[in-house]
N, C-alpha and C positions, 0 to 999 in steps of 0.2 A: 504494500500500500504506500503509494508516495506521501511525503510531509506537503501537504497544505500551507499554504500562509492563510491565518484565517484576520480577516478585520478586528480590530479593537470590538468588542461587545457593549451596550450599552451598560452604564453605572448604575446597574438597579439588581435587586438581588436575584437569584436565581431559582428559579420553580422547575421541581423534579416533572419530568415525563410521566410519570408513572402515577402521580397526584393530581395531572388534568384527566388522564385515563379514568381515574378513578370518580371521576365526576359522575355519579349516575344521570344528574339532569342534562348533561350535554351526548352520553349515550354515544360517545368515540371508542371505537375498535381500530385497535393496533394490527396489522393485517400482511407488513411488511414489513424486514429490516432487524437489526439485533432487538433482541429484547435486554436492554442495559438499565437497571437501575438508578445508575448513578447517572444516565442521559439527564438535562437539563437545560430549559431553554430561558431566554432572556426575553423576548418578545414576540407576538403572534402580526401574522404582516399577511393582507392580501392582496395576491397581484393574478392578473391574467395575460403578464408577459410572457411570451415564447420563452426570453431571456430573462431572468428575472436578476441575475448576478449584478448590474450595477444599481439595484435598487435594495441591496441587501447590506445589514455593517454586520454581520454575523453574532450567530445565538439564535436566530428565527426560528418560529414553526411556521410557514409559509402555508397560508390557504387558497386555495386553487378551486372549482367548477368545473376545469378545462375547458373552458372558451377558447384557450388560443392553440387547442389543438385539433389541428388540419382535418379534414373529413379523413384521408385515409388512414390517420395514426389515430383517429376515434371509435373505429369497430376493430373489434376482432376476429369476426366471421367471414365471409366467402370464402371464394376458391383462393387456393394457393397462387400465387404469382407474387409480382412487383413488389405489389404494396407491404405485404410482409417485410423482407427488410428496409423499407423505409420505416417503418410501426416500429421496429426494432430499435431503430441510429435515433428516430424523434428523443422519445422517452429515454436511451441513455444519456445525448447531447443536453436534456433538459435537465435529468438529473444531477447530473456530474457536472452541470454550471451551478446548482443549490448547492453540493459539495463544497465545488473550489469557494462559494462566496464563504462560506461558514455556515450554510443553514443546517438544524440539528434535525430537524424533522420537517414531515412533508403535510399536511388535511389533505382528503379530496374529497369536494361534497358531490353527495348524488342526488342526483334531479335540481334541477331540471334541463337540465344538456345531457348530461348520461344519467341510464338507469344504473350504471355500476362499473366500478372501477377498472379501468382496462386492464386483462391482465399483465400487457407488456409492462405499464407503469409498472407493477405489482413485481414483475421480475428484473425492473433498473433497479427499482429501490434495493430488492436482496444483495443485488450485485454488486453496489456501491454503497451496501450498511446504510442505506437512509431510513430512519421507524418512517412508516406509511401508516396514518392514520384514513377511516373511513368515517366522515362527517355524516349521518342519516338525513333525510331530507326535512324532519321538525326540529332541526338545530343550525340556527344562525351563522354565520362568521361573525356577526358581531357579540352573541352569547359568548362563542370561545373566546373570541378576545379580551373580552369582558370578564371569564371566569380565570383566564392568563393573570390581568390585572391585579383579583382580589387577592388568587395566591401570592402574588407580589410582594402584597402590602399586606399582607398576613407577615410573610418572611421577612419584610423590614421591622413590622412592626414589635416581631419576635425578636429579631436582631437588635435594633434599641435598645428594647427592655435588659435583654441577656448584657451587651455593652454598660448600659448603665447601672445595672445591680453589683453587677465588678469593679465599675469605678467607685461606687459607693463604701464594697467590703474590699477592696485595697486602701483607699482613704483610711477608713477605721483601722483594718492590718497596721498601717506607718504610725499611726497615733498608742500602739502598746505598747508596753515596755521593753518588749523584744521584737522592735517592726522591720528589722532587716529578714528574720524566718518567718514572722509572720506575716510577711508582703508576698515572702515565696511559697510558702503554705496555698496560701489564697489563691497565688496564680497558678500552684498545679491543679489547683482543685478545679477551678475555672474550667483550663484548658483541659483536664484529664491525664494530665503526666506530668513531668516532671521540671522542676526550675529552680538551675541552680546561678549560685556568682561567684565569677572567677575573678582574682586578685589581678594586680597585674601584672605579678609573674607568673598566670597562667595555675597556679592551683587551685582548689573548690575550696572557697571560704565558707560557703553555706548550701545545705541543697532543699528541697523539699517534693515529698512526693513518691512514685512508685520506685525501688533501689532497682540494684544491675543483680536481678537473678539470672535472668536467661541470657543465652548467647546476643540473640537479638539486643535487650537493654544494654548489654554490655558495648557491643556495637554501636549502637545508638548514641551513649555517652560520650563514646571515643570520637564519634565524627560531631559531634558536640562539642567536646574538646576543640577539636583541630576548628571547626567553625568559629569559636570564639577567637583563637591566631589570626582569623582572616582580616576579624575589624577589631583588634586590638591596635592602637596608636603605634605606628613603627617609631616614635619622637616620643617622650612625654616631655612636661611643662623643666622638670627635673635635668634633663639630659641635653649634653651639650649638642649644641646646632651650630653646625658651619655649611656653607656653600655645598662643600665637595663631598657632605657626609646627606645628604636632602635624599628623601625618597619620594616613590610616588605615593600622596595618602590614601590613609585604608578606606574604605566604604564603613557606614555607618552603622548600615544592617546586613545580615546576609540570609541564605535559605538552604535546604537542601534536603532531598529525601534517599533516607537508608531502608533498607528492607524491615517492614512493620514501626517506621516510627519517621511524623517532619519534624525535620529539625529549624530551629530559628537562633541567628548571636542579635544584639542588641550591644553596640558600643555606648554607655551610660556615659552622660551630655559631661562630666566634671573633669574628660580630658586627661584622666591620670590612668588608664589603661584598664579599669572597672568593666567586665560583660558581665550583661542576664544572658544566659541560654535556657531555651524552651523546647523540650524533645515532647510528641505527644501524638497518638498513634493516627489522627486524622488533624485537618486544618477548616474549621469551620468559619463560617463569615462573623468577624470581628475578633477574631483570635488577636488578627495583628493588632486592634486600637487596641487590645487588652492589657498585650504585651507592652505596647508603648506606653498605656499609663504606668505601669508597674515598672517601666525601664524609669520614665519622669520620678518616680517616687524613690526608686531607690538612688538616682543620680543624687536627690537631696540628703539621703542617707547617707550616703557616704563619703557627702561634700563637707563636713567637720573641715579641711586641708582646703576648704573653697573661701574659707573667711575673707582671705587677700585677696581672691579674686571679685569677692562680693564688694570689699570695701573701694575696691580700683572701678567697679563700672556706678560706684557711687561718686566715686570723687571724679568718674569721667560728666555724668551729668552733670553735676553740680559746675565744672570748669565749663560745659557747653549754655549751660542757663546762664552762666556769668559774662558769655562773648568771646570765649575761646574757639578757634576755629576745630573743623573736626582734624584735622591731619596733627594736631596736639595734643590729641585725648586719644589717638588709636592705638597708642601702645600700651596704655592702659586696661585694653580690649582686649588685646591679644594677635596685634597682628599690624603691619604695613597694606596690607591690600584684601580685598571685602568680594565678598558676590553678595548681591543683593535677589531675593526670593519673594516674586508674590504667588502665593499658591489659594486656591480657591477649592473648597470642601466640595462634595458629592449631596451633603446632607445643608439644609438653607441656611442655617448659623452654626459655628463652630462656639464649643464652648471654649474656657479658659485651660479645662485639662486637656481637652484635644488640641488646641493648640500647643501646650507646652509638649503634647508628646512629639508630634512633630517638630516643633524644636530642638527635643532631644534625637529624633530618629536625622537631622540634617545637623547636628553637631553644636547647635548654638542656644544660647539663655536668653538672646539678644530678640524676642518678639515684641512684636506690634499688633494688637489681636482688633482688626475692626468690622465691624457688620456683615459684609460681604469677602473679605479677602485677607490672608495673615500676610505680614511683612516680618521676613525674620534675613539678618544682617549676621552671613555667616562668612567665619575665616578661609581666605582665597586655598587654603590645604584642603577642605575639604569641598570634593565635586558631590554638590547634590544630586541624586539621581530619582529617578519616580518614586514615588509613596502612593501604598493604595488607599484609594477615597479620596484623592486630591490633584488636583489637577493644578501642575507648578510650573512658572516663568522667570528664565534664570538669566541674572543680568553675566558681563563679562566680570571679568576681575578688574578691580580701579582700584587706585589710590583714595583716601580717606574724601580730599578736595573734592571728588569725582561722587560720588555718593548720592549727591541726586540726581547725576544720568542715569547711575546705575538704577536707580528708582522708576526712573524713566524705560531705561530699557527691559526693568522684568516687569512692567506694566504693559506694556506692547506684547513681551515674547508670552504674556498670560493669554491676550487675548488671541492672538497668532494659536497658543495651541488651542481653547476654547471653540476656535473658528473650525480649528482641523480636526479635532476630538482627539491630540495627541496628549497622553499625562505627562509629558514636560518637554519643553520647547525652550533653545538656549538660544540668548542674544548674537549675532554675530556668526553664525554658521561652524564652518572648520576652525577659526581661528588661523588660518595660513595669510601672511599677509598679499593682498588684492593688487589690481594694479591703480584703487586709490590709495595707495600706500604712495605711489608716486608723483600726486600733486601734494606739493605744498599744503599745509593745514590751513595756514590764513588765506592760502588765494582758494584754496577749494570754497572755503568759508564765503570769502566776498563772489564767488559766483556761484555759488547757492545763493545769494541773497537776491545778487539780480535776476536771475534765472528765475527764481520765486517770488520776485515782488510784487506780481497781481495777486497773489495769494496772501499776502503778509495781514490783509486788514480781516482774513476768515479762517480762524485758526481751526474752527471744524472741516473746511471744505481741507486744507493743511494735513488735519487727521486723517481724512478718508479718504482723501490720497494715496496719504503712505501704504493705509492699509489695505490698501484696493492692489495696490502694485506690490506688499508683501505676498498678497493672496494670489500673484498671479492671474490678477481682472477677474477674481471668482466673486458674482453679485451678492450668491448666498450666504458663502463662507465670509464677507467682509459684513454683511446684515448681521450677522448673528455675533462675529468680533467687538462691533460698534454696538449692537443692540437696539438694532432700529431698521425699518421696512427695508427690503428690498428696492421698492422704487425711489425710497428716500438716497439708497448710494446711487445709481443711477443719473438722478435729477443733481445731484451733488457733484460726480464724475463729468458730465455734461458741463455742469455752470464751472469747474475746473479747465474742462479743455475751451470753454469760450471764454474765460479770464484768459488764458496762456497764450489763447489765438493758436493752439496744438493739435495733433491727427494724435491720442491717446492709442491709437490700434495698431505704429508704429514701433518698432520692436526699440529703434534707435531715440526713439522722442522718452520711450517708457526708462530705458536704461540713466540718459542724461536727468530724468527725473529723479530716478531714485538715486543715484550719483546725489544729488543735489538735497535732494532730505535725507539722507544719512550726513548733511554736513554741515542743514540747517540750525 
């Protein structure tokens, strides 16, 4: 079976197969395809494209009629000739493009085009493992979709709860007298296995949970171990740092599955080489915001050696409320050069634990937690990479001075991925330098200015511009960036190229553009 690229799936939880099946009032029989329990779909979608792959992000149960198939791949009877292998190539070409897009499962309803399911359909699906459900003709496409929904939000709803009863009993765990075991108590109990913390020379300072009887546990702990090595700090705060001793930094979090158990490390935010590791024989939804508060909580635990640090980002505000530039408080921080993060939650508000655990799962104490979007100001060592439930926009690395470009540019790369449904999207592409590397900074400067001086008195048409020509002239993907009608970028792009007096559909006019607002 070839590996697939399957599309990112939608941000919503997932409802088993086997839980819509069981719906007596929508009366679906499963008819083709593995019978896999653990199948699970994201969304129900109906189309009556021949092709239906570019209207798919993958996870679908795609519902169908068969409208768009041809009179002779619609019966199965007559005489033997022609039409047979064409019946044949329809229904695999059709199936195996629901494949490649990601679709999990197939409806077909009967009546009113067909009395019953062809059986060629019935033999692509076996062929290429797709479940073939059989919709009855008193059940809607809109009931299933509809009944897809409530499982939905049955399963977030569940999920919530579950998330927020463990942020509640790891809270109470850190507030007992012994809340370093009793933080990891709670999270194996949580998760179902085991959570321990490693020092930072790599020993078990504390463990809690199911021990190493069997080969398996034993295994399990051991690539547990070695998982916590991956994002233990190859530097701490302690050890000398020169030029020619620098490495590449570790990742913040890491993953891994051994035979009967996933594993997770958790580098704990206080920099001094502190992991939570979580071994546990399944990974259910919100395991990880579990682990991350539990990581946030013990990071405080074991920050007693954080004093100086606490005291330094006090006396850093205090010198910036007082008129001290920032490039005089950053060493106080922790660092000469910054990436700046805005990342946007899954769920409509983030609270204060969730934020902080994402601050600790990107390495920083340094958040800004507002209504719709967290701002966390992390050290250029460490490269943010996705987190799930959040959808991140990561500036370049700058100097201190530079802080609010960087503000700037993870405000853009948020909505850039936003636009593209990518969970994180970095300022500046490769990083290789360009061949505007070879103007001048102040003359690039002054011809961006005049190049864009019809533009200078409408700083949203300015906006939608840039992000018209980031997206590549995509009308929908720059609507949904900006958060505003389709005909609104349009009408916007329009009154831009008749300010410019410009042919926008010019591959040369689009290029000396965005030349020119990268330098605006």
């Amino acid at each position: 079976m070839p590996d697939l690229t399957i599309p990112p799936t939608p941000p919503t939880p997932p409802v088993p197969l086997a839980a819509l099946l069981a719906r007596e009032d929508l009366g679906l029989r499963q008819i083709a395809g593995p019978d896999d329990p653990d199948t699970v779909i994201h969304w129900a979608h109906v189309s009556e494209m021949p092709d239906p792959y570019p209207y798919l992000l993958g996870g679908e149960l795609l519902l169908t009629a068969g409208v768009h198939i041809p009179e002779a791949a619609g019966s199965d009877g007559g005489p033997p000739g022609r039409a047979k292998p064409r019946l044949g190539e329809y229904f695999a070409d059709y199936v195996s493009r629901i494949v490649e897009a990601g679709g999990v499962a197939l409806g077909f309803g009967v009546a009113p085009v067909h009395d019953t399911v062809p059986r060629a359909l019935v033999a692509a699906c076996d062929h290429y493992d797709l479940p073939l459900l059989e919709v009855p003709p008193p059940t809607p496409f809109s009931r299933v979709a509809r009944a897809v929904w409530q499982l939905m939000a049955q399963a977030r709803l569940a999920e919530l709860r579950r998330v927020t009863e463990a942020q509640q009993s790891l809270a109470a765990a850190a507030s007992r007298p012994d809340p370093i075991p009793s933080v990891l108590r709670q999270l194996a109990q949580r998760v179902g296995g085991r959570a321990v913390l490693y020092g930072p020379d790599g020993t078990e300072i504390a463990a809690a949970g199911r021990g190493a009887t069997g080969a398996e546990t034993r295994e399990s702990l051991a690539g547990l171990a070695g998982l916590a090595r991956v994002v233990r700090p190859t530097e701490t705060p302690s050890s000398a740092t020169t030029p020619s001793s620098a490495t590449a930094p570790s990742p913040t979090s890491a993953t891994d599955t051994v035979p009967g158990a996933h594993l997770a490390a958790y580098a704990l935010g206080t920099g001094q080489g502190f992991v939570l590791g979580v071994a546990a024989p399944r990974r259910d939804p919100g395991d990880h915001t579990i682990a991350s508060v539990a990581a946030v909580l013990l990071s405080l635990l074991t920050g007693e050696h954080q004093s100086r640090t606490g005291a330094d980002r006090s006396s850093a505000l205090v010198r910036l409320l007082l008129g001290a530039p920032p490039q005089d408080v950053a060493a106080l921080l922790g660092g000469d050069r910054w990436i700046v993060v805005h990342a946007a939650p899954d769920t409509p508000v983030p609270d204060p634990v969730t934020a902080s655990a994402l601050g600790a799962a990107l390495g920083s104490a340094l958040i800004d937690l507002a209504p719709d979007v967290v701002r966390v100001l992390v050290p250029a060592g460490r490269e943010p990479g996705p987190q799930p439930g959040w959808t991140l926009g990561v500036s370049a690395a700058v100097a201190p001075r530079d802080w609010s470009a960087a503000d700037t540019q993870a405000a853009r790369a948020l909505a850039r991925a936003r636009a593209t449904r990518a969970p994180l999207v970095r300022h500046g592409g490769s990083g290789r330098a360009g061949l505007a590397e070879l103007v001048p900074h102040e003359e690039a400067e002054a011809h961006a200015r005049t190049l864009l001086a019809p533009l200078a008195a409408h700083p949203a048409l300015v906006e939608t511009l840039r992000t018209w020509l980031s997206l590549h002239g995509s009308w929908d993907r720059t609507a949904v960036a900006l958060a505003v009608h389709r005909n609104t970028v349009r009408q916007r792009i329009a009154r831009c190229a008749a300010l410019l007096g410009a042919d926008l559909d010019d591959p040369d006019v689009r290029m000396e553009l965005w030349f020119g607002l990268r330098h605006l």
